[in-house]
N, C-alpha and C positions, 0 to 999 in steps of 0.2 A: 504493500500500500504506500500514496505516495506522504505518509507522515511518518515513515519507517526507512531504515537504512539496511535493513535487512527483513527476512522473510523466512522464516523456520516453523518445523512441528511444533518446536520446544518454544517458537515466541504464541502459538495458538493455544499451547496451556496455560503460557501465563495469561493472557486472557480472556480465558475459561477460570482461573485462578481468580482474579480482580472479578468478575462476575459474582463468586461467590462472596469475596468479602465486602461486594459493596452492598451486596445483602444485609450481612452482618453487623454492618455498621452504621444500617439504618435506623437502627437504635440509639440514640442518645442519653439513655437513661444509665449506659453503662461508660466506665471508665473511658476503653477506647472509640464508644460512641460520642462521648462529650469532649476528646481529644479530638476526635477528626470534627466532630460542630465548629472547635474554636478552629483548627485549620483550613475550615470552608466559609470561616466569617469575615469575607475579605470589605464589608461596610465598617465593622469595626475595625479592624487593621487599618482600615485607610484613615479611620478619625482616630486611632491612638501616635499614629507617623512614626515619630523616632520616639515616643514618647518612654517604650519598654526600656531603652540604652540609655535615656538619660541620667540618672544618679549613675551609673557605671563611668556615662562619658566626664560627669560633673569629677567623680575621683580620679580618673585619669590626668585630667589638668588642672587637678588642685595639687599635686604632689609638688615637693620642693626638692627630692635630693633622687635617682636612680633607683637607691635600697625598697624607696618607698613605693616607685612605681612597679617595680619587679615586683612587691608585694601582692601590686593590683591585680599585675597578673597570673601570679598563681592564686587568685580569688577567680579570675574570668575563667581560670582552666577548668572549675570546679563547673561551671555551667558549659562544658565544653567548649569552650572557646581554644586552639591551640597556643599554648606559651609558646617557649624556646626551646624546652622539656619535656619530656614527659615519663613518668614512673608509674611501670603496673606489676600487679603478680601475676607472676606465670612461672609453668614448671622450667627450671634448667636443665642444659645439658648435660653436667654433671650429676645432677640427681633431678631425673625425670618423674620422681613419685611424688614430689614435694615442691611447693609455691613458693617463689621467692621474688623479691622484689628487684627489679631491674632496672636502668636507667637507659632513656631512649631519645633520641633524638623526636622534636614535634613536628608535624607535616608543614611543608606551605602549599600554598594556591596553584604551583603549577608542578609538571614531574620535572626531575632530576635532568632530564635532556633538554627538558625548553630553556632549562637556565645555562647549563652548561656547553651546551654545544651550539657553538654560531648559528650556524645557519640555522638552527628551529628558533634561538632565539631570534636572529634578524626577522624573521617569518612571524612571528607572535608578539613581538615587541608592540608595535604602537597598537593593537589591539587592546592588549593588558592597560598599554597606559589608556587608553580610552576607559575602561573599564572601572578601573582605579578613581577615575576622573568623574565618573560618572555616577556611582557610588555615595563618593562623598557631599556631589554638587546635592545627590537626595537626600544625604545627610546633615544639608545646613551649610557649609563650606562655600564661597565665592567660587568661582571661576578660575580668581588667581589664585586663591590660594592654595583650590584640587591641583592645579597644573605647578606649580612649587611643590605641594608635597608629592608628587608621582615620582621624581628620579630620588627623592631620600625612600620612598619603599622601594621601587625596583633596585636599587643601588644595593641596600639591604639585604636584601633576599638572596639575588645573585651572589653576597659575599659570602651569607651563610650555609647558602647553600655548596660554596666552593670547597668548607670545611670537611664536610660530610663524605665519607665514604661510596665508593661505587656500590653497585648492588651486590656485583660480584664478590669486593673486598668487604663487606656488611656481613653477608653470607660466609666465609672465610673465616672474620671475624671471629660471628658466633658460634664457631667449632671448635675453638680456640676455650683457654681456661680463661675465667676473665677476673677481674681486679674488684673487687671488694672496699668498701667505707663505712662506719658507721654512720649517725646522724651527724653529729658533732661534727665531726672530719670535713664532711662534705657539707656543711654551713661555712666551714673554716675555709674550704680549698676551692668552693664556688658559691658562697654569699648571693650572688646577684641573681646566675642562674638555677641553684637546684636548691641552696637554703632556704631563699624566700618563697620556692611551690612548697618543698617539705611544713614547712610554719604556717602556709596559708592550708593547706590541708592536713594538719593537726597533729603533725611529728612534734614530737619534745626535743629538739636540736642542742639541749643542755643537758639533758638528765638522761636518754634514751641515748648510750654509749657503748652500754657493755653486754645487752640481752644476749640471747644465741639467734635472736632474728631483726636484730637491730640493725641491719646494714641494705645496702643499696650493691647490686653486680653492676658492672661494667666491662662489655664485650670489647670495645677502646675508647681510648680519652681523650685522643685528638681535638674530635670535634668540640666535648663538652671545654677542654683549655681555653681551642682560639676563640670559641661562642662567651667563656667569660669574659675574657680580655677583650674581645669586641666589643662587650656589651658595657664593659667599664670606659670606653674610648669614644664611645658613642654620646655624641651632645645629649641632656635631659629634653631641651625642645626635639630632637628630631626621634628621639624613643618614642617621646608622645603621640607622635605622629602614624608614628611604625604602628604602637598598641590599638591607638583608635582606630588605624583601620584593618588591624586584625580584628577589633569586634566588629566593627560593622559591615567586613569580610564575610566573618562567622554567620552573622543574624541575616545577611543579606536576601536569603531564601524564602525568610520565614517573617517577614516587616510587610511594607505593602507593597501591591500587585507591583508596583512599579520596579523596586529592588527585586522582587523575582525576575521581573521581565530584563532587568539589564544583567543578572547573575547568570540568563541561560542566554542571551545573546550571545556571550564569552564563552563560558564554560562548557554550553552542551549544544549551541548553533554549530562550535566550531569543531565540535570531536565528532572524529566520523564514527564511535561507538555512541552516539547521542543519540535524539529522538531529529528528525525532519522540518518538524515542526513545536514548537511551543505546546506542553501537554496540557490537556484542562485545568481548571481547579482542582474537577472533583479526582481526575489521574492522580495530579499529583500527592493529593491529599490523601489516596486511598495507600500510595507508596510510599507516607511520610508516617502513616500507621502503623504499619510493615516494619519500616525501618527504626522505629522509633519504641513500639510495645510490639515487638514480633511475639515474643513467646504467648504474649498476652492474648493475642487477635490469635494467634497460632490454636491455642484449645478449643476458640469457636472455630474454627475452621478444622479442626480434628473432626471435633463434633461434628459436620457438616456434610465432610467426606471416607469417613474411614470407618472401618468398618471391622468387627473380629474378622473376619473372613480375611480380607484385606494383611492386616497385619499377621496372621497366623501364616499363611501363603508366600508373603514379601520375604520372612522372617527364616523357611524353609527353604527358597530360594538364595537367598545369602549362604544360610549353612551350604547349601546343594555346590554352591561356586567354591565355596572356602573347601570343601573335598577334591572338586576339581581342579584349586589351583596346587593342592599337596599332591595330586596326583603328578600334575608338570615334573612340578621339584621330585619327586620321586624317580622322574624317569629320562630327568637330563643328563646326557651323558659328561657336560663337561663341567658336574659338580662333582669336586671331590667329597670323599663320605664326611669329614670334619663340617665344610660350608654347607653342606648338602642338611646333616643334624643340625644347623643352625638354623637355617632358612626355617624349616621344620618347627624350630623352637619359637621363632617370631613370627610364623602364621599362626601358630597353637594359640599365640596370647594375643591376638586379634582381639577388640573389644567390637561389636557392631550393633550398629541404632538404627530402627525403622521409626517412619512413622512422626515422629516428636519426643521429648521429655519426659521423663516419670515425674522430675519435680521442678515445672514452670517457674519462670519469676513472674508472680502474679501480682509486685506492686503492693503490697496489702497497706501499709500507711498513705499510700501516692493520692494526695488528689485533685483534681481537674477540674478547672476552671474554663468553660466552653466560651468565657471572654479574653480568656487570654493564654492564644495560643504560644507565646514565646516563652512565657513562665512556664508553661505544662514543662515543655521541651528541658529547663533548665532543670526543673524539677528532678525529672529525668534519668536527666545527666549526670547531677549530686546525687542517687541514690546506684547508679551503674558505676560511678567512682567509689562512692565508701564499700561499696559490696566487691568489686574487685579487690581494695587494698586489704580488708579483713581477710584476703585469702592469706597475706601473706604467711606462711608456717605450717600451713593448712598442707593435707594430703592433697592431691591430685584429686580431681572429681573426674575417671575417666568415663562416666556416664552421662557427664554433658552435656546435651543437646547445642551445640555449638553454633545453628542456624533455623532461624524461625522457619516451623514447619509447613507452613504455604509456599518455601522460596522451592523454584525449579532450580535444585543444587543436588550436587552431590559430591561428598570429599574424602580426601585422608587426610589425618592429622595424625605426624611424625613422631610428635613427642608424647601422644596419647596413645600410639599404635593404635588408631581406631579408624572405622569407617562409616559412614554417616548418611542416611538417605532418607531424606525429609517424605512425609505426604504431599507436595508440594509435586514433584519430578513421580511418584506412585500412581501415574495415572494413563490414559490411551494417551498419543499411543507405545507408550512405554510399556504399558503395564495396564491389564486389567483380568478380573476375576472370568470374567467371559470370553477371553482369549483362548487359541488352543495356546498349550506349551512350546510349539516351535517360534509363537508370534515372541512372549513374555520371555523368552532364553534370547532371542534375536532382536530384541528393543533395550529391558531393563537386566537383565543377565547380563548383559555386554556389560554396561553401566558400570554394573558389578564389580565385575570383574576388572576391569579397567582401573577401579580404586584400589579392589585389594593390590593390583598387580603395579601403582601405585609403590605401596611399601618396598618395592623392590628394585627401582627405577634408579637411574644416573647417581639421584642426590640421596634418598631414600635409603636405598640401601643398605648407607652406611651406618643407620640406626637399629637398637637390638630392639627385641620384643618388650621393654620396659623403656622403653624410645628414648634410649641414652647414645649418646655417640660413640661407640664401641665397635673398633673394628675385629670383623669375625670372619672377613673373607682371607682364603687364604694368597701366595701370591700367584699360582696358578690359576684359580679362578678369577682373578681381581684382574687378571691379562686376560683372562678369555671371557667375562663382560666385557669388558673394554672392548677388546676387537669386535664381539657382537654390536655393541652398539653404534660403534662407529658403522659399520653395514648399514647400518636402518639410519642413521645421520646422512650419509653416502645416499640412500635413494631421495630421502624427502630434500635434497640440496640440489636433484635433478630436475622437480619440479616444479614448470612454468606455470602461475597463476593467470588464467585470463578471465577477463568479463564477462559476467552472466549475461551484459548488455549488447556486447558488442562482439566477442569471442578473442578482442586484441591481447595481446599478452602485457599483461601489468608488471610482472616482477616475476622472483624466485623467491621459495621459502628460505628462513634462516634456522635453519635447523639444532643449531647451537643452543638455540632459545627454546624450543619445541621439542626437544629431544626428551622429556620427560612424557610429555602429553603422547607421543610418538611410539614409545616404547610403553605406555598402559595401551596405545588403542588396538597395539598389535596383542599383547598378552590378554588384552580381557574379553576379544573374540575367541581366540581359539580354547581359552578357560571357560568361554558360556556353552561351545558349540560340544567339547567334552562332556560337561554337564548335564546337558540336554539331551543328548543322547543315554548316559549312566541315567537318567529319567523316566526315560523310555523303557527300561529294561522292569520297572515297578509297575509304569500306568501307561501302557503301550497307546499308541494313537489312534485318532480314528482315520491317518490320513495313511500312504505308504509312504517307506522313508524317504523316496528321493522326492516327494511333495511336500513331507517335514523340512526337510536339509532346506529346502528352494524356497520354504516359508518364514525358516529360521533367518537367510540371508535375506532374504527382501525385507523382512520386519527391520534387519538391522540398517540399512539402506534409508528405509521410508523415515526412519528416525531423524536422520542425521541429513532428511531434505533441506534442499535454502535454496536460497536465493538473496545475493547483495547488491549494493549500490558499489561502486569502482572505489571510490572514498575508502569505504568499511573494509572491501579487501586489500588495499594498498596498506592500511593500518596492521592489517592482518597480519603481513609479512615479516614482521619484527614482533610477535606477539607469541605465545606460548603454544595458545592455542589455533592449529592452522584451520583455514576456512574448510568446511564440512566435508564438502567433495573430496578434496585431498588427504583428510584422514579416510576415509571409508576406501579412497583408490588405494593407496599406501598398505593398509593393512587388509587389504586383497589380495594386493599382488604378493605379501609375501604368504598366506594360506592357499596351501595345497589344496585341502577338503572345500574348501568354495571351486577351485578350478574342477575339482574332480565331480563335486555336482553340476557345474553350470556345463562341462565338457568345454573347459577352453583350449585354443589347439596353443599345446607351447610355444613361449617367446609371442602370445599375442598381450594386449596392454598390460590386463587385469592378470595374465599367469607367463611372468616374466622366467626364463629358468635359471636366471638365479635371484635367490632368495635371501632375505635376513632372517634369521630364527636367535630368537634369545628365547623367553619363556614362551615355553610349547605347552 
């Protein structure tokens, strides 16, 4: 459609998905009924204006010394707003059973390559400063004074951002052991940037010294050093400038129609994974629900769609793949017996989730004011922060439900060794109770499998079954991954992406990038198709097998249909995951049993003769 940049199965359930919660949310009488009222009250957002940021903007430029403004803003961070900082619990590397507090660098407004590399930035530059500009003229600011402060934030940003770590060296990093402070320490050794959030969210930075959970990790320090010393060097007028318009960055979304409409002329007119067109209110507002009380909307939406059947079925199907992928590993020949008992040992400890949550965050104190939607938000926000930091010391919850259960998702998570498949992605045509089994192995099977197979991938891998970094490969195998994968790097580097539009050639994948997604799409087919067959042998079909086999591939096929705009796929080709066609040709050509059911003559596209095989 032409207010989309893309066209998939997976975007017709999500709305089939928004159908159902706009049902749900017809309701005003409940929590996230009276959240989305205030997000669809755009007569009162327009007669409140800036009015939600004013005491915040009032302390922002009442401060007289840096100490004091850095304070403000680890009070903004508390309602979400991004500091310079940022501190959560989460499990470590070194000990993946248990919560600890970490020290993280805080996002800004654009990625890592628009600032750093010329040419995106030359491309995006006077954009942003319009943007910037534009912002603040709704925020009360003159004309001259939006266009003076545009090059003290761009100026800004790009230097902070020049501190920071690649993605690669981040990733690196954190596999590394990392450096440890207690509170005290790190008031002492960054005052501006990490004492003053610590203080504003309720660390004892004098007494809280010695506990056994008193401290903060740090994967490196680099950037927290130059980010202080920046930020001690930096005029107090031009900080002010910077913060004020981090909040009115932050809120810009969520003020009136007018600050939304200039937040997505930038941010999402110009990203070719955006929307086409500007989404309604009521869209936007049905995905500001979602994103904002997912767990919450996620139980009506259980309730809505799921069913015993459903989850008993989904639940079986998982177990059915995780036999099939121990069968692989059982029978690769280029595991020695040592890797081979390990692999073994870290599919055994698999954690996996259907469905949703056993224990939601349902907010029980939260409550909602359908006149004011930017307090709900902050609201929020302050109880998603102190409920994160209380993890600190905490055991691992590895039954987390990690993603609200309406979202069309599916994941691995490394450090929980788990796998995660919402109700949300649980449905046609992935998956349904009235399918036959060759449809549900050849849609959500794959899916499946693709996650487990996941734990096993380029990066993956090198985590044990209590998702520690712990190397268990031996050095024989750790050369023959390696040579496997580079095979399956080697073909998707040979393909030419062209338009769905035009048929011209756009580009080539980067498979560098992709290589993960690449190596699950190839294992979690031949893991379902295994599968489905050892199925078969329990609750035989009503079809004959070479009509299963040819039902099994085409359900997987129909899945993974699209259609893009040229934009969408050019962005693609630097992206993880590669445009649809190309995973579904890719891990064809290297599966024998599709060529041997479709009868392809060797060396034609789909049954090339030679082949990448890693897990079989």
């Amino acid at each position: 459609p032409d207010s989309h940049l893309i066209d998939t199965a997976a975007a017709k359930i999500t709305i089939q998905n928004e159908a159902v919660v706009k049902k749900i949310l017809s309701d005003n009488t409940t929590k996230i009924g009276a959240f989305y009222s205030s997000c669809l009250d755009t007569v009162t957002l327009s007669s409140l204006g800036l009015t939600p940021l004013a005491d915040l903007i009032k302390a922002i430029r009442s401060v007289n010394t840096t100490l004091d403004l850095l304070a403000v803003v680890g009070e903004l961070a508390k309602y979400g707003v991004p500091a310079f900082v940022d501190i959560k619990a989460r499990p470590g590397n070194a000990n993946a059973t248990e919560n600890a507090l970490f020290g993280l660098r805080a996002p800004l407004p654009l990625s890592r390559r628009d600032y750093t590399v010329p040419a995106y930035w030359n491309s995006i530059k006077g954009d942003y400063e319009v943007y910037i500009a534009s912002v603040l003229q709704l925020a009360g600011y003159t004309v001259e004074q939006a266009v003076a402060a545009v090059p003290v934030i761009t100026r800004f940003e790009q230097t902070l951002e020049g501190f920071a770590l690649s993605r690669h060296e981040e990733k690196k990093a954190e596999a590394s052991p990392y450096t440890v402070f207690n509170y005290c320490e790190l008031d002492e050794k960054y005052p501006l940037l990490i004492g003053s959030w610590l203080k504003a969210n309720g660390f004892n930075v004098r007494d809280q010294c010695g506990g056994s959970n008193d401290w903060v990790g740090f994967h490196y320090l680099t950037y927290f050093d130059k980010t202080e010393a920046f930020l001690k060097n930096t005029t107090l007028d031009d900080l002010r400038t910077i913060v004020e318009y981090k909040l009115i960055h932050a809120s810009s979304e969520y003020l009136t129609p007018e600050f939304r409409t200039a937040n997505w002329n930038f941010f999402s007119k110009r990203n070719p994974f955006g929307e086409a067109v500007e989404p309604t209110r009521e869209q936007f507002c049905v995905k500001e629900v979602g994103d904002v009380l997912g767990e919450l909307l996620g139980q009506e939406f259980i309730d809505a769609v799921w069913s015993p059947g459903t989850a008993k079925t989904a639940d079986e199907l998982v177990k059915t793949l995780m036999s099939s992928f121990s069968t692989g590993i059982a029978t690769a020949d280029w595991l020695d017996n040592s890797t081979r008992a390990n692999a073994q040992t870290k599919l055994s400890k698999y954690v996996h989730l259907v469905g949703g949550p056993e224990n939601p965050q349902l907010y029980p104190t939260l409550t909602v004011d359908s006149k004011t939607y930017l307090k709900n938000r902050w609201k929020v926000s302050q109880v998603n922060i102190d409920t994160n930091l209380k993890l600190n010391g905490q055991p691992v919850d590895k039954h987390k439900f990690n993603t609200p259960p309406q979202n069309l998702d599916a994941r691995y998570f490394e450090l929980e060794n788990k796998i995660l498949f919402p109700a949300g992605i649980l449905q046609a045509p992935y998956f349904d109770l009235k399918y036959d089994a060759a449809q549900n192995f050849g849609g959500i099977g794959v899916v499946i499998g693709h996650e487990i197979t996941h734990g096993f991938d380029h990066r993956f891998r090198y985590y044990d079954g209590d998702g520690k970094l712990n190397p268990w490969w031996s050095n024989a195998t750790d050369i023959a991954f390696n040579t496997k994968a580079q095979c399956i790097s080697d073909q998707y580097a040979n393909f030419v992406v062209k338009s769905d539009l035009t048929g011209n050639e756009l580009g080539k994948l980067n498979p560098r990038v992709s290589l993960g997604e690449t190596i699950a799409d190839n294992g979690g087919i031949k893991a379902s198709f295994r599968a489905y067959h050892e199925y078969l042998k329990k609750f035989p079909s009503q079809y004959t097998e070479e009509t299963g086999d040819k039902l099994f591939y085409l359900s997987y096929a129909q899945v993974w249909c699209s259609k893009y705009t040229d934009s969408f796929l050019r962005e693609s080709l630097h992206r993880k995951h590669p445009p649809n066609r190309y995973r579904v040709t890719g891990a064809l050509q290297n599966n024998a049993e599709f060529a041997r059911v479709f009868k392809c003559p060797t060396d034609s596209n789909l049954n090339p003769s030679k082949k990448c095989l890693l897990w079989e």
